[in-house]
N, C-alpha and C positions, 0 to 999 in steps of 0.2 A: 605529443598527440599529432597524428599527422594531418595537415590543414585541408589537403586533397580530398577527409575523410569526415563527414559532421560526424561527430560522435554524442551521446548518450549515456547517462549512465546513472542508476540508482541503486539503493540498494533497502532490502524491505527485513527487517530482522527482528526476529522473539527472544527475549532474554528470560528464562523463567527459574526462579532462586527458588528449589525447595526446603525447608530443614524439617529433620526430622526429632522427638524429644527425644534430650537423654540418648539410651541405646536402643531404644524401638526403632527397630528397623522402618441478459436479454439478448441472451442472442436470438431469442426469439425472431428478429426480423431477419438473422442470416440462417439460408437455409444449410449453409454447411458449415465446418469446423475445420480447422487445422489438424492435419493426420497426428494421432498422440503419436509421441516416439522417446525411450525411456532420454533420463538425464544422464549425461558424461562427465558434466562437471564437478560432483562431488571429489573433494580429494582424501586420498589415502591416509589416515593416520595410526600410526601402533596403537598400545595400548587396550589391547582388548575392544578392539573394533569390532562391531559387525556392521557389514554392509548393505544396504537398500534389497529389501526384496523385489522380486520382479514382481508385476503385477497385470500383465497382459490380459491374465484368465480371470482375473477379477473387474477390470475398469474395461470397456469395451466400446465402440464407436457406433453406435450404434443409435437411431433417432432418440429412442426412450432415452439415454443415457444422456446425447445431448442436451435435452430435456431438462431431466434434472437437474444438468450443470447450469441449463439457465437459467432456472427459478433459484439457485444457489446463487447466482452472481447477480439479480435482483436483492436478495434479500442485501448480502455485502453490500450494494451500492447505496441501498437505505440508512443499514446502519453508517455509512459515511458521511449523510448528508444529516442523520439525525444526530451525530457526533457535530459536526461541523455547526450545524444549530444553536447545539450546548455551548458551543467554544462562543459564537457570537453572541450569547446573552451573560457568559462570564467575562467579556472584556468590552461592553456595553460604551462602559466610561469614558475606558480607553482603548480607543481602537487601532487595531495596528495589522501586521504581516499575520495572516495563519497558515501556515502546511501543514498539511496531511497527509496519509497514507494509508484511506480505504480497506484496501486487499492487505499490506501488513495485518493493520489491527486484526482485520477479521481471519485471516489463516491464523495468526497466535491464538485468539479465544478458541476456534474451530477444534484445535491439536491439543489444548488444556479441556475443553469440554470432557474429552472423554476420561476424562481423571476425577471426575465427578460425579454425584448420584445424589438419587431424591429429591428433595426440592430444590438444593445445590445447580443442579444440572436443568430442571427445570426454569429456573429464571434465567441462567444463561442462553439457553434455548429461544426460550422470551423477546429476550433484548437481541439478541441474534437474527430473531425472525426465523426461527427453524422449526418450528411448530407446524405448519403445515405439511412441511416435508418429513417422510417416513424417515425413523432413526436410521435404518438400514441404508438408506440411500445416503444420506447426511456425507458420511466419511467416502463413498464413493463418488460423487459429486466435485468434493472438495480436491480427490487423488485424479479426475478428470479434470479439473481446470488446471491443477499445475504442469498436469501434462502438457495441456494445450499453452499456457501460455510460455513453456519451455520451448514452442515451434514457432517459428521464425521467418523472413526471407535472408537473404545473404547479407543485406545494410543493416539489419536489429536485430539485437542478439537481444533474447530476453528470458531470464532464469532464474528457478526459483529451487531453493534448498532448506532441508532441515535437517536439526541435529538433537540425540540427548548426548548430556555430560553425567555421567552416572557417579554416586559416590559410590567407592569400591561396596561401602559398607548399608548402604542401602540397597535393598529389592524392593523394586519397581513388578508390579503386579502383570503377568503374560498379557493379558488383551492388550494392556494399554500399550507395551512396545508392540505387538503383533500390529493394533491401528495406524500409527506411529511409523511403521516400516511399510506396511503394506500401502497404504492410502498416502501416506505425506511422503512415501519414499526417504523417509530419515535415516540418516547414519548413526548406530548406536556405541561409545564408546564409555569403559568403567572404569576413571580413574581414583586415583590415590589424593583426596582433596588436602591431606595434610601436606602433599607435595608443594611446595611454592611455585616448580614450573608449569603447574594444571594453569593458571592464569594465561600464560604467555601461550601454552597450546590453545585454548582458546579461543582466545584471542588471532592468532594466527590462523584457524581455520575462517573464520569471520573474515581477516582480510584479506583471505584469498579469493571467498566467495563473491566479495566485492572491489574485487583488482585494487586491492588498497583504498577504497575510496573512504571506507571506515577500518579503518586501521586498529583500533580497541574498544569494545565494549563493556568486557569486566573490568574492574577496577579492584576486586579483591576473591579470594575464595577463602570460606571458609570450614575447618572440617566440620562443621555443623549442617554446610548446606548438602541437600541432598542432591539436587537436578538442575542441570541447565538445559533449557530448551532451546534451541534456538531456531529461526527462522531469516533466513538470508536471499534475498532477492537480487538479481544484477541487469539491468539495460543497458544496451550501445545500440544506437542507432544516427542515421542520419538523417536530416530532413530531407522532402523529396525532392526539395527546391531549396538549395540553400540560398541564403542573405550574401550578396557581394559587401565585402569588405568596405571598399571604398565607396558604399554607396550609404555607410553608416555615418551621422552627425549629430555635434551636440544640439540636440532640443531642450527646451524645458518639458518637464513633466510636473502639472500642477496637484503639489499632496492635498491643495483645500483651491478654492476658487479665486482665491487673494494669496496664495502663496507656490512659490515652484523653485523647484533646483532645478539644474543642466544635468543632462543625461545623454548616454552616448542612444542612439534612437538607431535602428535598421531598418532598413525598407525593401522592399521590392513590389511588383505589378505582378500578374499575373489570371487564372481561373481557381478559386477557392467554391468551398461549400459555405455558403452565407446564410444570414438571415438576420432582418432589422424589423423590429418595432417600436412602439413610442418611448417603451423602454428601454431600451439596450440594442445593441449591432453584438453581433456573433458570427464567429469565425472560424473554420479546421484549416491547422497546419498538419499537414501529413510528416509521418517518417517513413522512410526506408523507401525501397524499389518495389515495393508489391500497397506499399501507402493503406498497411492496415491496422497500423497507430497512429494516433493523431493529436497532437497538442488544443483542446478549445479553448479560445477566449472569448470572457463574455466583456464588454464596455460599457458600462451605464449610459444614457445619454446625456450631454451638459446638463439638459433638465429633470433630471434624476440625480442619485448615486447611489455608490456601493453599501448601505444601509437601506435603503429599499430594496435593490438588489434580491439582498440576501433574505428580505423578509419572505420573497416571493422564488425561491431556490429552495425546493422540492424534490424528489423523486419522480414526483409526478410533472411537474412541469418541465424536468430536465429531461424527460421522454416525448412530449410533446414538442420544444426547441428542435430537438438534434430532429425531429421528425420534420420540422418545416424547412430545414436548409437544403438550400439547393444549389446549382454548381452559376459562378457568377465572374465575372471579370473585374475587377477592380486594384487598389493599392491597398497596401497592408504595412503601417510603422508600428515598430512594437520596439519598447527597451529590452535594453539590452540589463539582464538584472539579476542578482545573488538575494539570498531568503539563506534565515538559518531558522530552528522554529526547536520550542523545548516545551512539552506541557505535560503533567501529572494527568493522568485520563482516570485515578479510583473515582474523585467525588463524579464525576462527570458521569460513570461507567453508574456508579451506584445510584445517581438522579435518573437513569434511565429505567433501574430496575432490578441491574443486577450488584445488590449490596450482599449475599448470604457468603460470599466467596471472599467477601474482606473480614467477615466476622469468625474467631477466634470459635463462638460457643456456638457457630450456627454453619460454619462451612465443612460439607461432606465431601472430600476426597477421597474416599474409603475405595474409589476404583482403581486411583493409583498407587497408593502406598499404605498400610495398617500406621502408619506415621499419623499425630495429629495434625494436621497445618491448615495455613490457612493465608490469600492471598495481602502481600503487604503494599506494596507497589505496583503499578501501573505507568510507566513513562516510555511517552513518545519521543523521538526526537529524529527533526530531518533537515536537508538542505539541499539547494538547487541552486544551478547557475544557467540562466540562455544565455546563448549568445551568435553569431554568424555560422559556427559552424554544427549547431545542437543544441545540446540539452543533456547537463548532468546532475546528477541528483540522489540522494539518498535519505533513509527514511529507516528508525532504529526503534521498536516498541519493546519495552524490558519491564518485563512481571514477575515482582517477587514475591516470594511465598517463603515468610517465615514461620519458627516454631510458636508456636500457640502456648505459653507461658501464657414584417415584411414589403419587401420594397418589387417593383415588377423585374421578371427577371431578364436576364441577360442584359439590362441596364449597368454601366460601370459604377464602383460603389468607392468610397474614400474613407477607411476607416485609421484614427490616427490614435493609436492607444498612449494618451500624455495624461492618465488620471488614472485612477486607484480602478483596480478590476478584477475579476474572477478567473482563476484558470484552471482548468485540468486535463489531464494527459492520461488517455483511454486505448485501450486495446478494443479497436470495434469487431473486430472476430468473434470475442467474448462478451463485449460489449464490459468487461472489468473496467472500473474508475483504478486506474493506478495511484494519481495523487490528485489530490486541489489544493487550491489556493488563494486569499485574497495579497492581490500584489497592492499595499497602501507607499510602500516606499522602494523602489526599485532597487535601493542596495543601503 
């Protein structure tokens, strides 16, 4: 990696395992957007590929469309914070490190949605938060934001991919690939699953999508299963201000009020977008040369913590925050820190709502395949690293489907992040939550 260069880098990916039986086949407050402009990075593979339709005449730039895309990336941002909820009343006990990855989850459900019907598709809808918005718009919506967050300035590269892995021997029902190529811009390829090398192809499209950062996702194929789906995301970016090196030392970071490890800690001074109240100090670190992604951290204050925090980490109040920050002078320590993070999201996914898609005698896919099936799995799994010169990061959601047998401003501020705290890294164009996280142990 070259040091001259902060780099970034995550990666947002859908695994979707189908079998079939037997032989049955807000930007609302930005008034503009980033110019769509198709993706280049998909790669080339044999095998009975077909490639990304274009879709110029279909997804269009236009206000209404913007529109849509931003009531689409509200609802996404809901469903992250109402996932992130669940996760903190499942580990209540014990509490510890959570990432996430928002836009992942929600592009995977978005692209199986359409494999579903009746009340199937109904609850997903639901828990999605797409009910409001007209079906028609839904998939177009979804094929606008990956455009937009595919555009970039020259320091952030930020991209997003998808793919099916076809069994030679199942058909996949026309809408669903037409949605699938048209709107997600998917790569469609049919192979041979009783081959033992379909794994390693795989596998290798995945990590090239993510310049190696997730190097393998499947772990087996079998000729039973019918489809992989996937969904591959990639970031590089720089910060807009990087951390000097030598200005980084060991602190403590205290994990409870009586107890702390040494941590390598970074600093720098500077004009950030702020905001403090009794609860918490908040902060944007910007990326890239045009600075329109941004890392936020929130910091409880000594007299609080990270479990009130979280009680009061909303939708709602996370629109209200970013709206109070304003542009401040002050110093900024933040560790320097690694997160790996691995969670099952079915019971999570079904406490919200949507349970008919795990049930055998209750889940309708009849949109994607005359196959019985029915969702078996749901795992996330991600990692991050900051450090002086970025921000890298990756993030892997794999769904299987088997057979169905304020402070005043311009005041200087000192915010010194040594205790457990909130982060997330946002595309403010789109105003997309890329990831969050609570940082309880810096590594």
């Amino acid at each position: 990696m070259n040091r001259n260069t902060i780099l970034g880098t995550f990666g947002m990916l859908l695994l979707l395992i189908l079998a079939g039986i037997a032989s049955q086949e807000e930007a609302g407050s930005n008034n503009s957007m980033r110019k769509s402009k198709p993706s280049h990075f998909l790669s080339s593979i044999q095998h009975k590929v077909t490639t990304p339709k274009l879709i110029a005449s279909s997804i269009t730039t236009d206000t209404t469309t913007d529109t849509k895309m931003s009531q689409l990336v509200s609802v996404n941002n809901r469903l992250g914070f109402d996932l992130f909820q669940q996760l903190q009343t499942q580990q209540s006990s014990q509490p510890k490190n959570i990432f996430i990855s928002p836009n992942s989850i929600a592009i995977a459900l978005g692209m199986i949605r359409n494999g579903t019907s009746g009340s199937t598709l109904a609850e997903i809808n639901t828990v999605l938060g797409l009910d409001p918005l007209a079906t028609e718009n839904v998939d177009r919506s979804y094929g606008k934001l990956i455009e937009t967050l595919n555009t970039a300035d020259g320091d952030v590269k930020l991209a997003i991919a998808n793919s099916l892995w076809v069994n030679q021997n199942i058909v996949l029902k026309e809408p669903f690939i037409s949605s699938a190529q048209d709107f997600y811009q998917a790569q469609v390829s049919n192979l041979d699953f009783a081959d033992n090398s379909v794994k390693q192809t795989i596998n290798q499209w995945v990590a090239t999508q993510t310049a190696n950062k997730i190097p393998e996702i499947v772990d087996a194929v079998s000729p039973e299963d019918a489809l992989y789906l996937i969904n591959a995301g990639y970031f590089k970016g720089s910060w807009t201000n990087k951390f000097e090196v030598d200005a980084t030392t060991p602190q403590p970071f205290y994990l409870e009020p009586d107890q702390s490890k040494s941590v390598e800690m970074m600093s720098q001074n500077g004009d950030y977008r702020y905001y403090a109240n009794e609860q918490f100090q908040a902060i944007r670190l910007p990326y890239g040369k045009n600075a329109e992604l941004g890392m936020y951290i929130f910091l409880p204050q000594a007299s609080s913590d990270l479990e009130q925090f979280n009680q009061e980490l909303t939708i709602a109040n996370w629109r209200e925050w970013l709206s109070q920050m304003r542009s401040q002078p002050g110093n900024i320590s933040l560790p320097k820190f690694k997160l790996e993070y691995d969670i099952e999201l079915k019971d999570i996914l079904a406490s919200l709502g949507m349970s008919r898609v795990f049930n055998p005698a209750q889940a309708d896919f009849s949109a994607l395949t005359d196959s019985a099936v029915a969702i078996d799995t749901v795992k996330h799994k991600t990692a991050i690293e900051v450090n002086e010169e970025g921000t890298e990061a990756a993030g892997v959601t794999s769904i299987g489907v088997r057979i169905t047998s304020a402070m005043p401003e311009n005041q200087p501020f000192q915010m010194s992040v040594n205790r457990p705290f909130f982060f997330a890294i946002r595309d403010d164009i789109t105003e997309t939550i890329l990831f969050m996280g609570n940082v309880r142990d810096p590594d």
